[in-house]
N, C-alpha and C positions, 0 to 999 in steps of 0.2 A: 696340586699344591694345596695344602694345608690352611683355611686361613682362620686364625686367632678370635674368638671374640671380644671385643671393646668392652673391659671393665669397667664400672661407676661403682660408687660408692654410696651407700643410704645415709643421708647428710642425720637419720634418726638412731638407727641400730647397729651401723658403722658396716655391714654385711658389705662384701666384696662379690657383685653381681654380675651377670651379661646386662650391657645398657639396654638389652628390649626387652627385658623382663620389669625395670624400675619405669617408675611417673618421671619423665623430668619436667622441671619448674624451672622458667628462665627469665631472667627481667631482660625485658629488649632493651633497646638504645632509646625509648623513648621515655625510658623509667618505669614501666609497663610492666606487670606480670602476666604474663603468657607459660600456657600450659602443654606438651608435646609438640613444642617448634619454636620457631624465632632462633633469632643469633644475639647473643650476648653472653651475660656470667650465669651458669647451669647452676641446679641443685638437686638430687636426686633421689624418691622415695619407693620404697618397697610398696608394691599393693594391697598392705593391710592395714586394720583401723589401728590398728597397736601402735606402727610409728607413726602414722599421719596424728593419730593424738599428742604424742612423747613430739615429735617436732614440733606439735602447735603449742604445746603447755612450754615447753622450753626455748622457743622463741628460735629454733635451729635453723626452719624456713629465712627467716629475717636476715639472720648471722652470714650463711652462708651466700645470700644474692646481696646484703648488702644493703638493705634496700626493706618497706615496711610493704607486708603482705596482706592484700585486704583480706578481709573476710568473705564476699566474695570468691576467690581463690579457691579457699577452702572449703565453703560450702560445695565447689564443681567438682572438688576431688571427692569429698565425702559421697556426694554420690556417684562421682565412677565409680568409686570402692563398692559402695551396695550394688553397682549393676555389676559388677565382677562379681564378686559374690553369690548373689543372684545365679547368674550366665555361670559358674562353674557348678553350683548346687542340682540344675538342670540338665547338666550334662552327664549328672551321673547315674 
């Protein structure tokens, strides 16, 4: 049996993805932004600087969880982005 990969959505560049290829960003039930877990309203980004920038200048992160995104947040993504980055440039 065949099984399907779970689509998401890049809440920056609108790209229709596999969900374990994107960052998801979730605000918990505590009002909390949490970064790959938790249960609550998801929002989902590509792992390059292009949309993590276009989401933060456009306020997309915000829009889409509803909810106000520290800066924080974004700094921990910024750098997973450079260790991705990083970790692919070495593997090659």
């Amino acid at each position: 049996m065949n099984s399907r990969p779970v689509l998401r959505r890049c809440v920056s560049c609108r790209k229709l993805l596999d969900r374990q290829q994107l960052i998801k960003v979730t605000r918990n039930h505590q009002g909390g932004v949490v970064l790959e877990g938790g249960m609550g309203r998801s929002a989902y980004l590509c792992p390059n600087e292009a949309c993590l920038e276009e989401a933060w200048r456009r306020k997309r992160l915000q829009k889409a969880l509803r909810c106000q995104v520290p800066n924080s947040v974004i700094e921990v993504l910024q750098k997973r982005l450079n260790h991705c980055i990083n970790s692919a440039a070495e593997a090659r």
